[in-house]
N, C-alpha and C positions, 0 to 999 in steps of 0.2 A: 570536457575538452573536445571540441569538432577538428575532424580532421579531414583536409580538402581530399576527396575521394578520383581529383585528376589528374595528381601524382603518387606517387610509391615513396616518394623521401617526405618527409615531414619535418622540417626542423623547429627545435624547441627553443634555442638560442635567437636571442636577441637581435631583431637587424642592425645593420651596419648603417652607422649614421653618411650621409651624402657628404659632407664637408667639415671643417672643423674637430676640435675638441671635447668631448663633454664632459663636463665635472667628477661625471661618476670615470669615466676613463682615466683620471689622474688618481683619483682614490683606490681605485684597484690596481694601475702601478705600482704606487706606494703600498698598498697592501702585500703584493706579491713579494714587490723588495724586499719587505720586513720576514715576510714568511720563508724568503729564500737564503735571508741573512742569517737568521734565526737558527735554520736548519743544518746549515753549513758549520755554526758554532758548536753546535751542541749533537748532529747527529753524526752516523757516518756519511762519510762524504760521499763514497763510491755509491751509494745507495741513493742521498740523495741525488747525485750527477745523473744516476739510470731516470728516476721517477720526473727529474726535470724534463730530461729528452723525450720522454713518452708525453709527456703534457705537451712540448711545445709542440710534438707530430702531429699530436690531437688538436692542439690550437689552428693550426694550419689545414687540417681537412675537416674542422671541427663542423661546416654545413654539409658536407658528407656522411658523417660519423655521428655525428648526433641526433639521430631525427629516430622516430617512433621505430619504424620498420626496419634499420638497423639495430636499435636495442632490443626491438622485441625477439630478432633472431641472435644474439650476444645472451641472452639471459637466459634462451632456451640450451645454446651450446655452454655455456658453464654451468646450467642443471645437468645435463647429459654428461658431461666429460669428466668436472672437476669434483674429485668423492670431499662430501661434504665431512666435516672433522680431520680433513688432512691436508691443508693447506691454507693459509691468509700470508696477506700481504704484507714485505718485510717494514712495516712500519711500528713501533713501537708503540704501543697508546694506552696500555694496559689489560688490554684485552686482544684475544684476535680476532684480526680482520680479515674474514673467510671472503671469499668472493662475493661469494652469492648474495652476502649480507648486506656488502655495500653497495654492489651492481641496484639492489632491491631498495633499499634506503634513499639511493641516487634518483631511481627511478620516480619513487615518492615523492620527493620532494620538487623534478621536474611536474610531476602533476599535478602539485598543489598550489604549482607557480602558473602554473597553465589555467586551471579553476581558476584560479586570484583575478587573471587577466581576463579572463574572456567568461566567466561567472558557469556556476553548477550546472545551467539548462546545455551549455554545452557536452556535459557527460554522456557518455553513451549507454543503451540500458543495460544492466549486468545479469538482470534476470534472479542470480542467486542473492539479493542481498536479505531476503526473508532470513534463509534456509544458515546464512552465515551468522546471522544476528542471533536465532534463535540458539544457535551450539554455542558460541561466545557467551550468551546472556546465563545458557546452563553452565554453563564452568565459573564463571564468576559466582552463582550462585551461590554455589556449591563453595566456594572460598569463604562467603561471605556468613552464611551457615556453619564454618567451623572456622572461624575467624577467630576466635578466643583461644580453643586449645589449639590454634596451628602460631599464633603469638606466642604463647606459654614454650610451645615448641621449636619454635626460631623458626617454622618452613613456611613460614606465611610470606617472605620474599621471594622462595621457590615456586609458589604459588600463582604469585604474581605475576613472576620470569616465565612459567609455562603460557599462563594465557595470552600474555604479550608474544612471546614465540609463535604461537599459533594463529592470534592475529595476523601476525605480519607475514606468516607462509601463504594465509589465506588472502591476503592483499594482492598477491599474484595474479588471481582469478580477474580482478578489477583493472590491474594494467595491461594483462594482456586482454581484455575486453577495448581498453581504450586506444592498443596499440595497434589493434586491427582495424584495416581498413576497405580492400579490396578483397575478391573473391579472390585474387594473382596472388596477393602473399598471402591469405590464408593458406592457399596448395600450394604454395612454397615451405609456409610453417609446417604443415604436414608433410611433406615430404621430408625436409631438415630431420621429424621426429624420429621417420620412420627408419631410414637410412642412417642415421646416427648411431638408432637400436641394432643394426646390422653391424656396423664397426664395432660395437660395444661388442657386441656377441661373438664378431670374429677372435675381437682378440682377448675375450674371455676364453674362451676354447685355445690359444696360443699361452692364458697363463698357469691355465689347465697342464699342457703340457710340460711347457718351460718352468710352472715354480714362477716366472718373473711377469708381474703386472707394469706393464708399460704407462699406465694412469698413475702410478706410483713413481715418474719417471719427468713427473712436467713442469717441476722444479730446476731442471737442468738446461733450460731452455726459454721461460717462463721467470718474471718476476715475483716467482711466490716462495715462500716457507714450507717446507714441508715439516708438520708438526707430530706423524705421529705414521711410520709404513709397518708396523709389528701385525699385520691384522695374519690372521693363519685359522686355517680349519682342516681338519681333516678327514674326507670320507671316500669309500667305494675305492681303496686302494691309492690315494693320491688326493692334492691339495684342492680344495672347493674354491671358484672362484669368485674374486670380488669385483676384478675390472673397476669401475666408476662408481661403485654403491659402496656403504657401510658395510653390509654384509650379502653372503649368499644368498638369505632367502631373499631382502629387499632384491637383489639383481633380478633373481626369477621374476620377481612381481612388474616392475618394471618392462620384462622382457613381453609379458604378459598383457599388459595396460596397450602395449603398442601397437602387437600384433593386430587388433579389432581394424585400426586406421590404416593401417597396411590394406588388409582384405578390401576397404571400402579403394582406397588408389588404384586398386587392381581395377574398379571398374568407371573410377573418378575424375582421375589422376589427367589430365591431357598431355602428361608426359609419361614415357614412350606415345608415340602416335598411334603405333599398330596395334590393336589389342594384344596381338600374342605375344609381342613381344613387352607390349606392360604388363600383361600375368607371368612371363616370365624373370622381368626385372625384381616383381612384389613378392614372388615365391621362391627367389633366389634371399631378397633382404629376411623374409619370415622364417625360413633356413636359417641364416645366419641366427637369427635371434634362439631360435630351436637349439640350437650347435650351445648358444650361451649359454642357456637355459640348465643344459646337460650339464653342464662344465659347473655352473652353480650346484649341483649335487642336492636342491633341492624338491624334494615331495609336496611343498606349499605350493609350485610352481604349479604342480601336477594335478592336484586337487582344486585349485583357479582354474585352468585350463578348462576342467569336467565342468566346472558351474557354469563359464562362461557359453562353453559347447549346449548345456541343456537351456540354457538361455534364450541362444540361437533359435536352437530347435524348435523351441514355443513359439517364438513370432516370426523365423523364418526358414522355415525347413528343406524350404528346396533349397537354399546354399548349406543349409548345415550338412543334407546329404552330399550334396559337391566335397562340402572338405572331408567328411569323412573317408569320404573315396579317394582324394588325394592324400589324407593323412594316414591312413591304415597301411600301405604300400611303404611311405615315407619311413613309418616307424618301424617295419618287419626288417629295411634295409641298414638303420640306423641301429638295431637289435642285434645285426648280425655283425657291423664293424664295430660298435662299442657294450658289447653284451654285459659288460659289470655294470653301467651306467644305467644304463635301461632298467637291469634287474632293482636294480637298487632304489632306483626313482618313479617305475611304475609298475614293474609284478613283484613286487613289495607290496604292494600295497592293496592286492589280493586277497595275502595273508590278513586277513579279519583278525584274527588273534592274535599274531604276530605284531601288528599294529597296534594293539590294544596293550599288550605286554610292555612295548618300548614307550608307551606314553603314560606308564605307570611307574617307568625305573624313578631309584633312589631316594624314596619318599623320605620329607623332614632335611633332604639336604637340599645346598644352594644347587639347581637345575635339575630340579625334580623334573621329569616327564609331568606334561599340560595334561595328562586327566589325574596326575596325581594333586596336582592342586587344587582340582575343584571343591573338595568336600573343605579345607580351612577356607575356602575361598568365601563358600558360601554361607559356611559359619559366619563370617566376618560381619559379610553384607547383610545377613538377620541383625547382626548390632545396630547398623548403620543402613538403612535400604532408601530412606530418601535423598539424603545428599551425598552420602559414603564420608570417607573419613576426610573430605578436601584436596579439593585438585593440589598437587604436589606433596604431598604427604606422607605418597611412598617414595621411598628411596630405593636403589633395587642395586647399584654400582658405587664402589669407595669406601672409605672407612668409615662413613656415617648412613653405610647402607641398615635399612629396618622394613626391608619386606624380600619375597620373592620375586625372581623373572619370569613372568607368567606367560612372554611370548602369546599373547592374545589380547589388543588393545580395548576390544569390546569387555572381555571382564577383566583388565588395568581400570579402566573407565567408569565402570560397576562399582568397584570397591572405592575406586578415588572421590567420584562424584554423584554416584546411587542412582537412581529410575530418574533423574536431573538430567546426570550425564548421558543415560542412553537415551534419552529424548533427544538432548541434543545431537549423539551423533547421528541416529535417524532421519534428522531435518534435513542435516550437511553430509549424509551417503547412502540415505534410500529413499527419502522424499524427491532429490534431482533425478533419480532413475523413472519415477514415475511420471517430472514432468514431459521427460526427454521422451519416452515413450507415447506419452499422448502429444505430443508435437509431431512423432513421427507417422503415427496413425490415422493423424486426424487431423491434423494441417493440409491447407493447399499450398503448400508451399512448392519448389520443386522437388523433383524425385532427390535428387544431388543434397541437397541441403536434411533431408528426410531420413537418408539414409546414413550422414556423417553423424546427427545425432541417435543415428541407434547406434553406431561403432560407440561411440561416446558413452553412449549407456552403459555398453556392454564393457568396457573398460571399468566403470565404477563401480558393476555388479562383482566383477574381479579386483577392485582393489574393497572394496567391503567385502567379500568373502575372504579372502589373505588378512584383513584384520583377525579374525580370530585365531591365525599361527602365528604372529608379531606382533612385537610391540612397533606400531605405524608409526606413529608419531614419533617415536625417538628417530627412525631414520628419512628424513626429511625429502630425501630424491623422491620417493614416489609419492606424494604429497603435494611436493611440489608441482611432478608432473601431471597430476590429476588437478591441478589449480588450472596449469595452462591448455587442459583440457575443458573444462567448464570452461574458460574465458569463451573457448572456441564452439563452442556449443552455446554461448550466449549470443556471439555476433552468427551461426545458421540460424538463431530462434526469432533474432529480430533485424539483422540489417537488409534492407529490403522488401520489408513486412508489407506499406502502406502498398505495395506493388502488385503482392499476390493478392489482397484483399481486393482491391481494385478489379485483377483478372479474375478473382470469383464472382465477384458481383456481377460482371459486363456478359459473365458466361451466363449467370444464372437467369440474365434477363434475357438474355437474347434465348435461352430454354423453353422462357413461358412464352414468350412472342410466337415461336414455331408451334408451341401446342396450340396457343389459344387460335393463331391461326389458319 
């Protein structure tokens, strides 16, 4: 799909014929009529009256509303806002219709109509399509390898259902590669992220307080179902929050993944004008996300945070010293207004032993502490250590649950799919780390572009560290978000490429000219 780089809107929809009739225009009348007939008989009315009037809004600004760089920012604000497993749309179909699912479906199938019309060479390069093929090709594998006893077992549909899931979250990566077009909305998508993560975080910290999640609340307003608000945890004296995630830890990890692109806007960003007042805008939103962080009650946050920091440090230390100097102050002051919080989420974790103790509670029961599992764990894997027992296999929630919650996808992934599995996730969470990094070190690219792909890195180095305290893959938000990060580290890695290639060359000659001269 080429998209004209000398506008901002893009439409996908079909032009409007200059005069007359066209055939296909009478058949989709008739189509709609039948569908509108149809629906009137047999569903609610009120439901469908709403879902007409939003269609016919959207018919009417539909070359507004449908074009690339509008959806691409709709998909990013329903992965950020709307918590996934708690909401689809009030239509009945037998399943539900979560947003995100259809948003993403929709999108598909816009670009497959797009491909059809104007053929494959207009794709734009994704960069990751190795890294995705090679984790897909091990998961299948691995089904295919225990394809007899997962038949015998019935979870050979579940099996199937996973890999399709994770295709299709990884599909992401691909439209938001396609949806991007200028440098303008790329640091508007960044920005969108960044400051998103800030609301989130604010009013994580307000659910904190109040008990009440306002994300849980956008059914009242909003044409959606809420399917399920019972989510509750309790720690450090008071409720852990979830705001827009599944759970606590995913919030931390997310709040986490953002923070890196924040830092880069501080010095990126062409909005604010003034520098001081862009570092002070980007370390007001990084607050916020800190404030959320807290309020998630998670230690996975906190233990991300430290990887991500020595990260830094290794390939750029003069900023990592900068944040340390801003964050040490930060946290001494944040220590003294929320001292249970602090204790609890970072000089806990001091305690070596103490640590070590609570990740060994209730051994042989369901939520064993994660170093109590590892010895049946690794029994297991001695059974099974090339393909594991088949992607879907384990069951871990419901009445047909038959394994543990190991809260660690890297050994979920081990025992599912064997030295298979962690090939694959290697390819698709620490192979891209490596390219991003030699892109950044060793490209002529610009500084700007250079440096969005090390945030980027550093974001994947943090959601591949927070794999081994969750299970990743069950909670989809940050997965997701790390898709439409790649997208965006696919278009720094190559749009505009032929350009810097060029300025290296014209430089490198006019080098030798001056010497030989």
């Amino acid at each position: 799909m080429s998209v004209d780089s000398q506008t901002t809107a893009h439409s996908f929809t079909p032009s409007t014929p200059k005069r007359g009739t066209r055939p296909w225009d009478v058949v989709l009348a008739v189509a709609v009529g039948a569908v509108v007939i149809v629906a009137v008989l047999f569903l609610d009315p009120l439901i469908i009256g709403g879902v007409l009037l939003v269609v016919a809004g959207l018919f009417v600004v539909r070359r507004g509303f449908f074009n690339w760089t509008t959806m691409l920012f709709v998909l990013t604000a329903v992965v950020l806002f709307v918590p996934i497993r708690r909401y689809a749309l009030p239509i009945q179909v037998g399943f539900a219709l979560e947003p995100y699912r259809v948003l993403i479906a929709g999108l598909l199938i816009a670009l497959a109509v797009s491909i059809f019309r104007r053929g494959a060479s207009s794709l734009k390069p994704v960069v990751w399509g190795w890294p995705i093929a090679i984790f897909l090709w091990a998961m299948f594998a691995s089904l295919m390898v225990n394809a007899v006893t997962l038949t015998e077992t019935e979870l050979i549909s579940g099996g199937f259902a996973n890999i399709f899931q994770l295709a299709f979250l990884l599909s992401v990566i691909v439209l938001t590669r396609q949806m991007l077009s200028t440098e303008l909305v790329t640091m508007i998508l960044l920005n969108v992220i960044v400051f998103a993560g800030a609301f989130v975080g604010f009013f994580a910290f307000v659910e904190r307080l109040t008990r009440q999640n306002i994300f849980l609340m956008l059914h009242q307003f909003l044409p959606l179902t809420i399917l399920r608000d019972d989510a509750e945890s309790l720690r450090a004296g008071g409720g852990r929050a979830y705001a827009s995630s599944q759970h606590p830890i995913a919030l931390a990890v997310l709040f986490c993944m953002i923070i890196p692109i924040a830092i880069y806007l501080m010095k990126f960003s062409p909005w604010p004008r003034f520098a001081f007042t862009r570092k002070l805008v980007y370390t007001a939103a990084i607050g916020a996300m800190l404030v959320g962080m807290l309020s998630a009650v998670s230690r996975t946050g906190v233990v991300t945070l430290g990887v991500m920091f020595l990260f830094l440090l290794v390939f750029r230390p003069k900023l990592a010293g900068i944040l340390m100097v801003i964050g040490l102050p930060l946290l001494v002051v944040v220590g003294l207004v929320l001292p249970q919080l602090v204790e609890t989420m970072v000089l806990s974790l001091f305690d070596i032993e103490g640590v070590i103790a609570s990740q060994l509670t209730s051994p042989g029961m369901a939520g064993q502490g994660r170093l109590a599992d590892l010895p049946d764990a690794f029994d297991e894997f001695a059974q099974y250590p090339l393909a594991g027992t088949g992607v879907g296999s384990r069951i871990v929630v419901g009445d047909d649950a038959n394994a543990q919650i190991l809260d660690n996808q890297w050994l979920g992934t081990l025992l599912e799919a064997g030295v298979l599995g962690i090939v694959g996730l290697v390819a698709l969470f620490v192979w891209p780390v490596f390219v991003m990094m030699r892109f950044t070190l060793r490209s002529s690219a610009p500084e700007s572009r250079r440096f969005l792909t090390f945030a980027i890195a550093t974001s994947a180095v943090g959601y591949a560290t927070a794999m081994f305290f969750y299970d990743a893959f069950a909670f989809m938000q940050t997965l997701l978000l790390l898709s439409i990060l790649y997208g965006v580290a696919a278009w720094a890695m190559t749009e505009g490429k032929d350009t810097w290639e060029a300025t290296k060359t014209r430089d490198a000659t006019v080098f030798e000219a001056r010497v030989a001269g």
